[in-house]
C-alpha positions as CSV (number, residue, x, y, z in Angstrom):
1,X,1.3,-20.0,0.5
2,X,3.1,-17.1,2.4
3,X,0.6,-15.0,1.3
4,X,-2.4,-17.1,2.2
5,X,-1.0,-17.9,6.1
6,X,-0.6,-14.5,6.6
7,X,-4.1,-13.1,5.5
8,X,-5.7,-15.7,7.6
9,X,-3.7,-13.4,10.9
10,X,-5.6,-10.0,9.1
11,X,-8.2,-10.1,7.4
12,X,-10.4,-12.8,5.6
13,X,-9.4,-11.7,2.0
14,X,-12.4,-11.4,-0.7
15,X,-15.1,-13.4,-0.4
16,X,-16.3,-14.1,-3.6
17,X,-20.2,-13.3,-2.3
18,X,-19.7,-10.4,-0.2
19,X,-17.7,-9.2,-3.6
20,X,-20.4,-9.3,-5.8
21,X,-23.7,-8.2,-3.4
22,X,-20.7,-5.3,-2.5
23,X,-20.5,-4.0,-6.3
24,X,-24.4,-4.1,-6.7
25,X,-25.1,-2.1,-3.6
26,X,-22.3,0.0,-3.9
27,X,-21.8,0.6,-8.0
28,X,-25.2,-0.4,-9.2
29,X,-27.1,1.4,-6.4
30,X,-25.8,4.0,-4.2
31,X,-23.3,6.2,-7.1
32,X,-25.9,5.9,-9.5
33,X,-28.9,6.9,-7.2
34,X,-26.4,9.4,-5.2
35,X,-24.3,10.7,-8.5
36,X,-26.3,12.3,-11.6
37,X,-23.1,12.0,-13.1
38,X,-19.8,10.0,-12.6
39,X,-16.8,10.7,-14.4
40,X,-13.5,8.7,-15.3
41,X,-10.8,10.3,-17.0
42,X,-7.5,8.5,-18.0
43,X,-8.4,5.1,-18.1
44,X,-5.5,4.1,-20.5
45,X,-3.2,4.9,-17.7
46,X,-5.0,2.2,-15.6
47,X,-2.5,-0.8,-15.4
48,X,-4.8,-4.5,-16.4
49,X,-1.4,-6.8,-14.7
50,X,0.7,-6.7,-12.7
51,X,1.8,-5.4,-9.2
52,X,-0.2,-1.6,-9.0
53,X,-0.6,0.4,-6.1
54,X,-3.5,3.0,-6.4
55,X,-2.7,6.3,-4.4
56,X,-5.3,9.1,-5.0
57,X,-6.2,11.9,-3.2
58,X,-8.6,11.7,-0.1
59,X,-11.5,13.8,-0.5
60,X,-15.2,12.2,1.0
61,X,-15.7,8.6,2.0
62,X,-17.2,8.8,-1.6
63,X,-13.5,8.2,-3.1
64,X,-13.3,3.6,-2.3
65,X,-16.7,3.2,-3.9
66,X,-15.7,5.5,-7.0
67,X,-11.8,3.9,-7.0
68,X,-13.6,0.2,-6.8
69,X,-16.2,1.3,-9.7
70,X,-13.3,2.9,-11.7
71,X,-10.4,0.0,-10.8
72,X,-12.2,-2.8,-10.0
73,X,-13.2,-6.1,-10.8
74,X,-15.7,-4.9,-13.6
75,X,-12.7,-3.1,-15.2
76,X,-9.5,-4.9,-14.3
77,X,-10.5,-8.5,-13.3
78,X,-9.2,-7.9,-10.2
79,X,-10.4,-6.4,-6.8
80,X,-9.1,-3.6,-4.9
81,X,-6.8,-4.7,-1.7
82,X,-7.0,-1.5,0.8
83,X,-4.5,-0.7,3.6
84,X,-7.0,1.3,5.7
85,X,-6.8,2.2,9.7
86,X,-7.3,0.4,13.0
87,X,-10.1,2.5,13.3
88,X,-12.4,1.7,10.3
89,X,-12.0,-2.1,10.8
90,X,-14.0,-1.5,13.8
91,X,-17.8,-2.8,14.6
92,X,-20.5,-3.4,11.8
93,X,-18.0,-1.8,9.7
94,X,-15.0,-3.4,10.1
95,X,-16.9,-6.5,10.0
96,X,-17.7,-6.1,6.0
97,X,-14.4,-4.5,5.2
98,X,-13.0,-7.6,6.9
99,X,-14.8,-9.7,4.0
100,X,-14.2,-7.2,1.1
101,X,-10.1,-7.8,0.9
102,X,-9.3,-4.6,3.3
103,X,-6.7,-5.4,5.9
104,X,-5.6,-2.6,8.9
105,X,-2.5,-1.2,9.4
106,X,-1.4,0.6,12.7
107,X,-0.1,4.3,11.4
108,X,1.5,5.3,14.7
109,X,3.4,1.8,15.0
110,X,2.9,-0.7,11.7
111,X,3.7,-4.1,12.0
112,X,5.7,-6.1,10.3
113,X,2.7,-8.7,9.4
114,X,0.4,-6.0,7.7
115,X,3.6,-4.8,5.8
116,X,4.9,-8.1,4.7
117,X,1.4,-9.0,4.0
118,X,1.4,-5.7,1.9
119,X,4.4,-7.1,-0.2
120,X,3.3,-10.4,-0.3
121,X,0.6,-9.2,-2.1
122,X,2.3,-6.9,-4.4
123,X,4.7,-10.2,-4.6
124,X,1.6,-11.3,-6.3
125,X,0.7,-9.1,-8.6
126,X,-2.2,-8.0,-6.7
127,X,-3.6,-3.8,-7.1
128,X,-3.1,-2.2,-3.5
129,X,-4.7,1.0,-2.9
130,X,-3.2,3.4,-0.2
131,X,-4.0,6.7,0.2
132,X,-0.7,8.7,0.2
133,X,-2.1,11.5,2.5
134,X,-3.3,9.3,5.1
135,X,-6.7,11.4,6.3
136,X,-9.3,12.9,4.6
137,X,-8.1,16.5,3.2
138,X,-11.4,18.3,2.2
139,X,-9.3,21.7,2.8
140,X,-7.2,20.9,-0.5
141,X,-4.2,21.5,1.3
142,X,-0.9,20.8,-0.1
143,X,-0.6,17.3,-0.6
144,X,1.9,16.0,1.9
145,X,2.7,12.6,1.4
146,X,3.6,10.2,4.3
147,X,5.8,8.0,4.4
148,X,4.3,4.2,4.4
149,X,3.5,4.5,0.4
150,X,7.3,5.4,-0.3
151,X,8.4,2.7,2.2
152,X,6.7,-0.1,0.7
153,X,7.2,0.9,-2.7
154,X,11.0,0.7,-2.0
155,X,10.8,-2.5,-0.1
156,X,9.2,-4.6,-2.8
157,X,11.7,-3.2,-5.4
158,X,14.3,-4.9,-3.0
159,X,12.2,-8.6,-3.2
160,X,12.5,-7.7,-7.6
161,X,8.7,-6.6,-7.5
162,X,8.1,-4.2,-10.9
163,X,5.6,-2.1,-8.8
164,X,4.1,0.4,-10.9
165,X,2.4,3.6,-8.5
166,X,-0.6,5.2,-10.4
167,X,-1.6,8.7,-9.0
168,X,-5.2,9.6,-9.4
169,X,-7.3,12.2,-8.2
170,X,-11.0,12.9,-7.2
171,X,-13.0,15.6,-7.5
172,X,-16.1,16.6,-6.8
173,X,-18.8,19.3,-7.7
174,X,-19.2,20.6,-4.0
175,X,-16.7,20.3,-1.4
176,X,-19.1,17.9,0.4
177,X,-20.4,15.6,-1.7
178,X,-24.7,16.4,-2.3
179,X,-27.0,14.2,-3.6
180,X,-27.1,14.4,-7.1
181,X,-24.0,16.2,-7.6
182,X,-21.5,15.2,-10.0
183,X,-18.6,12.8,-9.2
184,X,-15.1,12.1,-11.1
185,X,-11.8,10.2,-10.9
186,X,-8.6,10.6,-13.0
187,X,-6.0,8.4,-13.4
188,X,-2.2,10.1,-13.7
189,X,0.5,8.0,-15.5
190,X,2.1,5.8,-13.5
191,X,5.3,5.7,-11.6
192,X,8.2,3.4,-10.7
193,X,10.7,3.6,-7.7
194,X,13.6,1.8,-8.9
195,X,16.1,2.8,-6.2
196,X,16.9,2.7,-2.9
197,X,17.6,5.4,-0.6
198,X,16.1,8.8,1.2
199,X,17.5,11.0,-2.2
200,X,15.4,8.1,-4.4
201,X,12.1,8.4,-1.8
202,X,12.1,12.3,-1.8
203,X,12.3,12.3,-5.5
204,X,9.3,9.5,-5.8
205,X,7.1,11.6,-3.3
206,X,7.8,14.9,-4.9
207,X,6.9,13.4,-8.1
208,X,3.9,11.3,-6.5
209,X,2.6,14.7,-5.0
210,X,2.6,16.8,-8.1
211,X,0.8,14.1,-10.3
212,X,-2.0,13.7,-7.6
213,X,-2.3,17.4,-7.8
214,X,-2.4,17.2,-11.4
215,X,-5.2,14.4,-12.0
216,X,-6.8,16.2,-9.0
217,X,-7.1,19.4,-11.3
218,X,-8.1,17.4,-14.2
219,X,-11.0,15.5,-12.2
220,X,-12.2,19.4,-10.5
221,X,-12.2,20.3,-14.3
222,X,-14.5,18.0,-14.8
223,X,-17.4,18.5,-12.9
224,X,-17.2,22.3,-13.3
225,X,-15.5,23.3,-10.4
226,X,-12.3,25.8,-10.5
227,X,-9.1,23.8,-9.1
């Protein structure tokens, strides 16, 4: 009930409609005319119940329509919930996002609806995605990961949520994504924060941080290109 109240103040959840002409326009049509060849590596790491958060790497606006092919309702049964900017829930945009289960989050000064509402749906069992590095790297800098993913992770260990974080990484065959390039995504094995604490969250983003890099490397691999 909590969880249902409280989506009505952010978003307007999945619509079951919107849901399905989404994954034929976006799975069915644009990565298959865009992509000569999309990968995924690691599926058995992929979590089917349960409370999952999805953090990969950013790389192109490609990387929600390859997690949703990869980790969505075609694979898991469920859809993908994702915490994404003020910003993008702006205009025409904003306006389909609204209807596909994405909900916005204030980064310079969350509120305590959109993260509540985060753990209400982890609460749930629901699969969040976040994306640990908050921006779109295309530089392949070190990943640095902020500090929401660590936050929320901790505070639905508190309400005796088993949240299990899966690390995954995109790569693709040109820095900029080109039509008819190749595409893939890798799933890391997942990990659990089962402590509270600053000493428990450094460990968990350290550990976060090198798995991204890892499944990163493995999805580069991939589609030919030299991580």
């Amino acid at each position: 009930m909590e969880l249902a109240q409280r989506e009505t103040t952010l978003c307007m959840g999945v619509k079951p409609l919107w849901g399905k002409l989404a994954m034929i326009a976006t799975q069915d049509i644009a990565l298959n005319i865009f992509f000569k060849r999309r990968i995924v590596l690691g599926k058995e790491n992929l979590p089917k119940e349960g409370a999952v958060v999805l953090a990969p790497t950013h790389r192109s606006r490609w990387d929600a329509l390859m997690l949703t092919m990869a980790a969505g309702r075609r694979v898991t049964k469920r859809d993908c919930r994702f915490m994404v900017t003020l910003s993008e829930m702006q205009g025409l945009q904003g306006w389909f996002l609204n209807r596909l289960g994405c909900f916005p989050v204030n980064k310079k000064k969350p509120s305590l609806v959109s993260l509540r509402y985060s753990i209400d749906l982890l609460v749930a069992g629901k699969q969040l995605v976040v994306f640990p590095e908050g921006r779109i790297n295309r530089k392949r800098k070190p990943i640095k990961i902020e500090k929401g993913l660590v936050r929320l992770s901790q505070l639905a260990f508190r309400n005796g949520v088993d949240v299990k974080v899966v690390p995954i990484g995109l790569g693709y065959s040109e820095v900029i994504p080109k039509f008819f390039g190749q595409a893939a995504i890798c799933f890391g094995e997942p990990i659990k924060i089962s402590e509270p604490g600053r000493l428990a969250a450094a460990d968990f983003d350290t550990k976060l941080a090198e798995s991204m890099h890892l499944a990163e490397k493995n999805a580069l691999s991939a589609v030919g290109r030299i991580s």
